[in-house]
C-alpha positions as CSV (number, residue, x, y, z in Angstrom):
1,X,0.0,0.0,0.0
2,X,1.5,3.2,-1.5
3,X,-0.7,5.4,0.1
4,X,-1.0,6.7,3.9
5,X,-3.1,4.3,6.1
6,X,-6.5,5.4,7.1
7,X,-6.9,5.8,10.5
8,X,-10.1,5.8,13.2
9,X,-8.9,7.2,16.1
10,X,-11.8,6.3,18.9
11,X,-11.2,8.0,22.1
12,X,-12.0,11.6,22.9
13,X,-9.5,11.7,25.8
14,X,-6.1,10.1,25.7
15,X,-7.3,9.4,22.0
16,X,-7.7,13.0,20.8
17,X,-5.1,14.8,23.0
18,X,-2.1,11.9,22.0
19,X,-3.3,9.7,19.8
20,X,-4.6,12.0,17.0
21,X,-2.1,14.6,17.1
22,X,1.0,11.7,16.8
23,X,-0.7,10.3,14.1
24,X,-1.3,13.2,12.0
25,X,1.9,14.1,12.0
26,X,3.0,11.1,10.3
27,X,3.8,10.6,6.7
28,X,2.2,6.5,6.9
29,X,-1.1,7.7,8.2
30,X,-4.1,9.9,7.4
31,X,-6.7,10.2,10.7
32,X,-9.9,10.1,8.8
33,X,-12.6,9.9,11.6
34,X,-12.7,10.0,15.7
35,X,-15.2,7.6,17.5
36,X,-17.0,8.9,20.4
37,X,-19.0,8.2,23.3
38,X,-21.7,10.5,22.1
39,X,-22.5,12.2,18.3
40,X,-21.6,15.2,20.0
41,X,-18.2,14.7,21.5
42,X,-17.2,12.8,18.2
43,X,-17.9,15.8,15.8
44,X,-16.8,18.5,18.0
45,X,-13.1,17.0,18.3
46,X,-13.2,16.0,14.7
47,X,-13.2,19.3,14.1
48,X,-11.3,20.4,16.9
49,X,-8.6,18.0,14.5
50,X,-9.6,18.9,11.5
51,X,-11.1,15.8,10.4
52,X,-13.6,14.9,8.3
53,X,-15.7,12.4,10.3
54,X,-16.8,12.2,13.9
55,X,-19.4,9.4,14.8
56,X,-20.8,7.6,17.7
57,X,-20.6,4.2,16.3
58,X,-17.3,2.2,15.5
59,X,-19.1,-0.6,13.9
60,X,-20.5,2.0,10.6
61,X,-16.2,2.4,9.4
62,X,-15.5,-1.3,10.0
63,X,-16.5,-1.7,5.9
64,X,-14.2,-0.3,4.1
65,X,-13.7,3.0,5.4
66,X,-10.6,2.6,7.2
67,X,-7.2,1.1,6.8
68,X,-6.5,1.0,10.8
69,X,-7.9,1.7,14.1
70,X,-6.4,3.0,17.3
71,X,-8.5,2.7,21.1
72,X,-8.2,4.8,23.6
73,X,-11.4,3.7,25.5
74,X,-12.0,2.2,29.2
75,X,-11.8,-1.1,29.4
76,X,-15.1,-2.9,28.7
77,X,-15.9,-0.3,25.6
78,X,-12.2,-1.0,24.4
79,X,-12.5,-4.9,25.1
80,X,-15.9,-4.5,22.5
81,X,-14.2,-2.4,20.2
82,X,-11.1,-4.5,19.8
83,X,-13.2,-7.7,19.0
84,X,-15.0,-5.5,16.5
85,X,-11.7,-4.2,14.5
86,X,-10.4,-7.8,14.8
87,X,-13.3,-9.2,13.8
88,X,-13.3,-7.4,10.7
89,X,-9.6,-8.2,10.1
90,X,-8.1,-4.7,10.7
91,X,-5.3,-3.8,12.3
92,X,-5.5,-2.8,16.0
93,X,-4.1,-0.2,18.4
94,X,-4.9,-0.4,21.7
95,X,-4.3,1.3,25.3
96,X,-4.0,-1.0,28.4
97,X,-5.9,-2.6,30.0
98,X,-6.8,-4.4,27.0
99,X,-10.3,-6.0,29.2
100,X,-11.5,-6.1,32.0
101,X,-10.7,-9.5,32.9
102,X,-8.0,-12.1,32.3
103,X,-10.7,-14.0,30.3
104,X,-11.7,-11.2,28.1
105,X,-8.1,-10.5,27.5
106,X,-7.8,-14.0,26.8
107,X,-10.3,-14.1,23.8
108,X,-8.9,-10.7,22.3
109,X,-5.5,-12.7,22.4
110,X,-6.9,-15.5,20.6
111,X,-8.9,-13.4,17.1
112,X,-5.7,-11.3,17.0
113,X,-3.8,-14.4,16.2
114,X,-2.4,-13.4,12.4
115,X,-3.0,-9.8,13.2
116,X,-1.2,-6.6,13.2
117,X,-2.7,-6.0,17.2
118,X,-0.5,-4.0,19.5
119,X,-1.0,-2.4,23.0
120,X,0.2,0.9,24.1
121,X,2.7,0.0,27.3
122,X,4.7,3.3,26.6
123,X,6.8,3.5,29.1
124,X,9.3,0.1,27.3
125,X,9.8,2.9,24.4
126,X,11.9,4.9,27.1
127,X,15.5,5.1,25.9
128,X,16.4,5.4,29.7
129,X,13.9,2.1,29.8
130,X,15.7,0.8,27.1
131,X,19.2,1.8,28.5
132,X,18.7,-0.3,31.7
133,X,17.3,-3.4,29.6
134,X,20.7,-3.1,27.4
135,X,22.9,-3.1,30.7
136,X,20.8,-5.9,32.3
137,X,21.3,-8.0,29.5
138,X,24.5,-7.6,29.3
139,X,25.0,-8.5,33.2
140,X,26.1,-5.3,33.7
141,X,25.3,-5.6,37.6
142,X,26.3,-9.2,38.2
143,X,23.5,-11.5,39.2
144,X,20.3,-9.8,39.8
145,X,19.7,-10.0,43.7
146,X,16.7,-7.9,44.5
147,X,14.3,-5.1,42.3
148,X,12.4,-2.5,44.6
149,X,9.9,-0.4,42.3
150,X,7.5,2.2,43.8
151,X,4.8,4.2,42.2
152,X,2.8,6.6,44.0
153,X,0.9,9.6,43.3
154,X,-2.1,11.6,43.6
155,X,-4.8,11.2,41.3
156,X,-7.4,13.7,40.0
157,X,-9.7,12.0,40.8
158,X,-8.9,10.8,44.2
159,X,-7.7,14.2,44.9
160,X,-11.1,15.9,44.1
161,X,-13.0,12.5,44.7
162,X,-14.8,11.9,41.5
163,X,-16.0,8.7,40.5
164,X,-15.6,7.2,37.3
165,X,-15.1,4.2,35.6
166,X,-11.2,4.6,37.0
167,X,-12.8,4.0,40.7
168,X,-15.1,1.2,39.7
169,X,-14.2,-2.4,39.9
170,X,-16.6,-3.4,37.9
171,X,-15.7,-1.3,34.8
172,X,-12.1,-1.9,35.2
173,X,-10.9,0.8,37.4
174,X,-8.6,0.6,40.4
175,X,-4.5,1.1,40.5
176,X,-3.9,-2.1,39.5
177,X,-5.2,-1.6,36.2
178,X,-4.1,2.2,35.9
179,X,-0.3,1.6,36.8
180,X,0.0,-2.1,37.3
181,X,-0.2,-3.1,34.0
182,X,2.7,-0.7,33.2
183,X,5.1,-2.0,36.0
184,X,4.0,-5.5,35.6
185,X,4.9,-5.5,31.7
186,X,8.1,-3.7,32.6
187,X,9.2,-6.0,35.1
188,X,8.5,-9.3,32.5
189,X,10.3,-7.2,29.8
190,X,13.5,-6.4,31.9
191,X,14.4,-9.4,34.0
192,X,12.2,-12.5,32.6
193,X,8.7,-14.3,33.9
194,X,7.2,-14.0,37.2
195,X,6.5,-17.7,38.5
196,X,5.4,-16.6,42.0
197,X,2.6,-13.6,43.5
198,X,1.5,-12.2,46.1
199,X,-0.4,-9.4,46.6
200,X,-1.9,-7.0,49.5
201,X,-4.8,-4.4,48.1
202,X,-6.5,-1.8,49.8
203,X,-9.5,0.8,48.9
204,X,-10.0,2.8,51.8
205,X,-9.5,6.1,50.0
206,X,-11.7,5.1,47.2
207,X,-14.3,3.5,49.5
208,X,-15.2,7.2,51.1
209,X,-16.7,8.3,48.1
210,X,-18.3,5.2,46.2
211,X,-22.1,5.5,45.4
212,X,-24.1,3.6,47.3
213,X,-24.8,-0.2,45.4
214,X,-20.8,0.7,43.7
215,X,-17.6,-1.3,44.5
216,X,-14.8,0.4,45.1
217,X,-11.4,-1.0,42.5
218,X,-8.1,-0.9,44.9
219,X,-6.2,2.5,45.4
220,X,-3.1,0.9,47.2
221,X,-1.7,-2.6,46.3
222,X,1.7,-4.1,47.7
223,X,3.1,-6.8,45.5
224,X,5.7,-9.8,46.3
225,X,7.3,-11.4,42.8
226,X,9.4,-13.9,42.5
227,X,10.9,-14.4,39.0
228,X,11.6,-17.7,37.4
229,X,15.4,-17.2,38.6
230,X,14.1,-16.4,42.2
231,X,14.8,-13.2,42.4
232,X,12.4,-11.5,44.6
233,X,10.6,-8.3,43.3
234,X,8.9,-5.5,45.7
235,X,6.4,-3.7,44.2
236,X,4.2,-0.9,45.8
237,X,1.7,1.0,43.9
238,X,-0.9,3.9,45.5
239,X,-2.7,6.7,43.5
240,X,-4.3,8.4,46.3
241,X,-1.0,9.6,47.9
242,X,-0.9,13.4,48.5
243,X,2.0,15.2,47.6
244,X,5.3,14.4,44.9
245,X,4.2,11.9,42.5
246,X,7.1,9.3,42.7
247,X,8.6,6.6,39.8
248,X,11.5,4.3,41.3
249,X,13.0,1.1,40.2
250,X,15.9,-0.1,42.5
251,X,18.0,-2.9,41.1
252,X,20.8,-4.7,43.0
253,X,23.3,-6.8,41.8
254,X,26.2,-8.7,42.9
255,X,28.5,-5.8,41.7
256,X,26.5,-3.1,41.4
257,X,23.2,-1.4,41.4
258,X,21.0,1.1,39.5
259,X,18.3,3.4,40.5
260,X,15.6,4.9,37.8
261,X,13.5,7.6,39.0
262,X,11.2,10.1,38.0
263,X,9.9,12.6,41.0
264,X,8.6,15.3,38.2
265,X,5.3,16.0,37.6
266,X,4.8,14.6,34.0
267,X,4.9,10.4,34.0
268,X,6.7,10.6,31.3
269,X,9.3,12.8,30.7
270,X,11.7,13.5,33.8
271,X,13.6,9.5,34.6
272,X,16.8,9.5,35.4
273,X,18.7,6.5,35.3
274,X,21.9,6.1,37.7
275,X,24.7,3.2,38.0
276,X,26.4,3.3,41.1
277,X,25.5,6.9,41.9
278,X,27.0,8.1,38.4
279,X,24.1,9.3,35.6
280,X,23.6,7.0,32.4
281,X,21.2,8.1,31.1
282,X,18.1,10.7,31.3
283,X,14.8,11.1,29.3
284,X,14.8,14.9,28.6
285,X,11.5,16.7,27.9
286,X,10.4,16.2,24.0
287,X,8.4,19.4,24.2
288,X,5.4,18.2,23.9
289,X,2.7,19.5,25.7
290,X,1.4,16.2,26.8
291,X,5.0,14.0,27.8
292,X,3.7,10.5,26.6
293,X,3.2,11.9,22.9
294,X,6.8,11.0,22.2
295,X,7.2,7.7,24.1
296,X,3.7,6.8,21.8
297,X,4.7,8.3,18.9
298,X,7.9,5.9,18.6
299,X,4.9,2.8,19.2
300,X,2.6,4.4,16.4
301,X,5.6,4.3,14.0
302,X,6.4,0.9,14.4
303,X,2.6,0.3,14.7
304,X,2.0,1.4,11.1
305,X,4.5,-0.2,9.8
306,X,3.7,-3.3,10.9
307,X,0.1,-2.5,9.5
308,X,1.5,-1.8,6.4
309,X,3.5,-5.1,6.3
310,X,0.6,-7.0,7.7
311,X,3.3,-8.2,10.4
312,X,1.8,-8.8,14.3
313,X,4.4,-6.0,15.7
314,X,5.2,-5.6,19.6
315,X,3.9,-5.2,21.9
316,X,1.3,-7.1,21.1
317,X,-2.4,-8.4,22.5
318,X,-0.8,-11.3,23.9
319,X,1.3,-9.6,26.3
320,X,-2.1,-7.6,27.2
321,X,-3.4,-11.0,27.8
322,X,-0.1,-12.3,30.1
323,X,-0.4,-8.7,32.0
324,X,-4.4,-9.0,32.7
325,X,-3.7,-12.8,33.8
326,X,-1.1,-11.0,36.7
327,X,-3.5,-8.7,37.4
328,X,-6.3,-11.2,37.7
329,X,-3.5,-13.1,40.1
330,X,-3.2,-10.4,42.6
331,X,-6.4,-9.3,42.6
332,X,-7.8,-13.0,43.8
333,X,-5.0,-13.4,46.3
334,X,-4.8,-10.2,47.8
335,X,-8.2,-8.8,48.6
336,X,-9.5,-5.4,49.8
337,X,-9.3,-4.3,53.2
């Protein structure tokens, strides 16, 4: 295909604010409608975007009118969508959590099979990500000892207590799903397979203002991994922490250590990455308003070309499936308190 790819970009959120922009600005694509929750919000940031079509209804460009599709959705709408775009065979980008469920996740992972189908878990398109994954592989600490990674922040909407599909357990919310699936991909894609879980959750700051008849999803969790190798993995995640936001992975070795961190405001830009106290390594500010456009932008090139080639490309549903299975894990194990 000679021409750029026609893209749907569904998702007046994350969708419109990262998605479109990226993809506009690439030679291989063409953004030629944005899918909405309403008629409304779909038309007005169409033409916010300039483009020609905004609709309500994925399903009506499923026939011919585009080359592509990129999610942006909550997870039950986005586990529906997906199975729509690979039902009709067209290549698929998606934001995590793929589902809500392992299960869901599960049958996603099983149509995209001879698909171009790829999920957005940005943060492995990090060169200071990247950096660290060249040094461990090349056993630049010695043998891997321990991992201590924290996450913590402060929500919008735990700091201003609004409840939304990203405080609901039943629609997918909670901080497992928000950040987990980040740091759990990370940790499989830097030092190998977890074998063994355990997990502590808690939803007291959520629980004070659920609706009445609503569960509240988990705002704290603490996490215990052991990788296939044994080496044990700490992991504590909390979006209801006033304050700093905080992004730190601490890696010790039998000759040396690292420490990645990112204390700034944006999740994106602002990691440092230090061996034995010395810098390696930083991810700079791309300019972008919005400091995930870049780390995306370098997954929506590869994602189009992959689309182009008809090749599967990485990552890809079935590591959205292996994530949501760990998620599913920890979840059973560890309970709400």
């Amino acid at each position: 295909m000679n021409r750029p790819l026609r893209i749907a970009v569904a998702g007046t959120g994350f969708g419109a604010a990262v998605h479109l922009p990226v993809l506009h600005a690439s030679p291989g694509a063409q953004v030629v409608a944005v899918v909405g929750s309403t008629p409304d919000r779909a038309r007005a940031a169409a033409a916010r975007a300039g483009v020609p079509v905004g609709v309500a209804d994925l399903g009506v460009l499923l026939d011919g009118a585009v080359d592509a599709v990129t999610l942006a959705l909550p997870p039950v709408p986005a586990h529906l969508g997906a199975r729509a775009v690979l039902a009709a065979g067209l290549p698929l980008l998606t934001e995590k959590p793929v589902a809500v469920t392992a299960a869901a996740a599960g049958q996603l992972a099983d149509l995209a099979q001879g698909h171009t189908a790829m999920v957005d878990f940005l943060f492995a398109e990090l060169t200071v990500f990247r950096t660290l994954r060249r040094l461990l592989a090349g056993q630049a600490f010695g043998e891997l000892e321990r991992v201590r990674v924290q996450w913590t922040m402060l929500s919008r909407a735990q700091e201003r207590r609004w409840w939304s599909w990203k405080s609901d357990a039943e629609r997918g919310g909670g901080v497992l799903n928000l950040l987990g699936t980040h740091v759990l991909h990370l940790v499989e894609w830097l030092f190998g397979p977890v074998r063994v879980l355990h997990a502590t959750l808690s939803d007291a700051a959520t629980a004070t203002f659920t609706p009445a008849g609503r569960r509240a999803a988990e705002d704290s969790a603490e996490l215990s991994l052991e990788l296939s190798d044994r080496t044990p993995v700490s992991v504590t995640l909390c979006n209801s922490v006033p304050g700093t936001s905080r992004h730190r992975w601490e890696i010790v070795g039998s000759r040396s250590g690292a420490v990645l961190e990112n204390s700034g405001t944006d999740l994106v830009d602002g990691f440092t990455l230090t061996v034995d106290g010395v810098v390696r390594d930083r991810q700079a500010a791309a300019g972008a308003a919005d400091g995930r456009a870049h780390a995306f932008g370098r997954l929506a090139e590869r994602f189009l070309t992959s689309a182009a080639a008809g090749e599967p490309g990485a990552p890809s549903m079935a590591d959205g499936y292996r994530v949501q299975v760990l998620i599913d894990q920890a979840r059973m194990l560890g309970g709400t308190r």
